[in-house]
C-alpha positions as CSV (number, residue, x, y, z in Angstrom):
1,X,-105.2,13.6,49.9
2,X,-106.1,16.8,47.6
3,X,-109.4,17.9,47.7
4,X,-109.6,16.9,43.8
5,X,-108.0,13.5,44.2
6,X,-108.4,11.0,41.4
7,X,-109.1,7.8,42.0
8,X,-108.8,5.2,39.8
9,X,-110.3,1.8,41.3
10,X,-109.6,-1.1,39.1
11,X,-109.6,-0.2,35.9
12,X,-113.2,1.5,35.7
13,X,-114.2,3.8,32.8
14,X,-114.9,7.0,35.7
15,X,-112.4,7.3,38.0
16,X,-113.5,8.5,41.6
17,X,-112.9,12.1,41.9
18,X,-112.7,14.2,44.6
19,X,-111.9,13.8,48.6
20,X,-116.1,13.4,49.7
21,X,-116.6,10.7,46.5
22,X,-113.3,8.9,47.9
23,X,-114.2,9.5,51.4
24,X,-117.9,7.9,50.6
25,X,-116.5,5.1,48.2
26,X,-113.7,4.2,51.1
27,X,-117.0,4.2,54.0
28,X,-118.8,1.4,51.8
29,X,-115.9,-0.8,51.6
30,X,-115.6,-0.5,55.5
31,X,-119.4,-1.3,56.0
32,X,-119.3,-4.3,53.7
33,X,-116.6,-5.6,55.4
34,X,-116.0,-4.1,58.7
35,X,-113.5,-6.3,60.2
36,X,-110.8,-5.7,57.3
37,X,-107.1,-5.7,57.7
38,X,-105.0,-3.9,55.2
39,X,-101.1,-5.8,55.9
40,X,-98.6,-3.9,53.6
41,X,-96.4,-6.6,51.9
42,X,-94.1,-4.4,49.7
43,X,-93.7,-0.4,49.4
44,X,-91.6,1.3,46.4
45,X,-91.2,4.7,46.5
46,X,-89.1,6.8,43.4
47,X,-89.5,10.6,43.2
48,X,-93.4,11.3,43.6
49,X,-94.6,7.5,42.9
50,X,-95.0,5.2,45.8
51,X,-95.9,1.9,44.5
52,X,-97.3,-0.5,47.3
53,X,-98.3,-4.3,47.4
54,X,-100.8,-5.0,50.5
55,X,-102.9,-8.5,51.5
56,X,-106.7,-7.6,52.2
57,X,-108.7,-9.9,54.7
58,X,-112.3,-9.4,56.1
59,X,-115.4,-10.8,56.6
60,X,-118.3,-9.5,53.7
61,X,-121.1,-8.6,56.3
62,X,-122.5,-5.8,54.6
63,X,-123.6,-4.5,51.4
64,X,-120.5,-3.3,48.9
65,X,-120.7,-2.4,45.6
66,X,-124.5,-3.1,45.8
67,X,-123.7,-6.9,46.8
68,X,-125.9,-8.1,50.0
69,X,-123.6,-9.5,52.4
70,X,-122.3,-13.0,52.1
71,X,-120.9,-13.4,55.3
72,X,-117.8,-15.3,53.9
73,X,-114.5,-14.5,54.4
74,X,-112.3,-12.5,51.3
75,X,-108.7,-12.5,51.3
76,X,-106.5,-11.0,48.3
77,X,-103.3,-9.1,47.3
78,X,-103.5,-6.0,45.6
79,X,-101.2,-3.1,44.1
80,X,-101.9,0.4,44.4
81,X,-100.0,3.2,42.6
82,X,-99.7,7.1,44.5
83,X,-98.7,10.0,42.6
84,X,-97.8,12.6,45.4
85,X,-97.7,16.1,45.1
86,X,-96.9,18.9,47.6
87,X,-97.4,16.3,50.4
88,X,-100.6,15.5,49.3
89,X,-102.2,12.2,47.2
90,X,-103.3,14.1,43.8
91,X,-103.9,10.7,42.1
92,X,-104.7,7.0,42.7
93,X,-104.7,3.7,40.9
94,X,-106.0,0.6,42.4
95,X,-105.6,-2.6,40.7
96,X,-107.1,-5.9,42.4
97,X,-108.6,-9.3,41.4
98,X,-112.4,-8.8,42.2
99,X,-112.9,-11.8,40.1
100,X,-110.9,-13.6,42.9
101,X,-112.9,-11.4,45.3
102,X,-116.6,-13.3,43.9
103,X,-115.3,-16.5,44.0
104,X,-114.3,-16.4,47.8
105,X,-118.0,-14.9,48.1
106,X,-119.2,-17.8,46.7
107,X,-120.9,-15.4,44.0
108,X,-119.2,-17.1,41.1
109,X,-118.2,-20.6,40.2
110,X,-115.0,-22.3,41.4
């Protein structure tokens, strides 16, 4: 990644900027659920794009995105969009369902 990457994690108003802010925002998700697997379902890749599709499973047994842990299991697809420049990721978009995400929680109704 660049040192000024931009990340843009589903659809929020301020993107994530910078490789310590991604590097902080990417340790949280790993303490909230430290037993995730990342399986890569589908990869496009066309000039400096790589578009990939990826399944997301772990366990929610610590705090992320200021939610105590539940200690349910999560499971989603999501798509993530690269934009690649001098070998290096100089932008980001990440697009998944965290509606989805609370309901397997149990945080919101069926």
């Amino acid at each position: 990644m660049s040192a000024d990457v931009i990340h843009h994690f589903n659809s929020q108003a301020e993107p994530i900027v910078g490789l310590e802010a991604n590097r902080a925002f990417n340790a949280g998700l790993f303490r909230g659920f430290p037993d995730i697997t990342h399986r890569i379902e589908d990869v496009i890749a066309e000039g400096e794009k790589v578009v990939y599709r990826t399944t997301l499973e772990g366990t929610h047994t610590g705090e992320f995105l200021g939610i105590p842990p539940t200690g349910k299991l999560a499971r989603i697809n999501d798509f993530t969009l690269l934009w690649i420049a001098n070998s290096k990721i100089v932008e980001w978009w990440y697009e998944c369902n965290l509606l989805e995400v609370m309901k397997q929680l149990g945080l919101m109704p069926e």
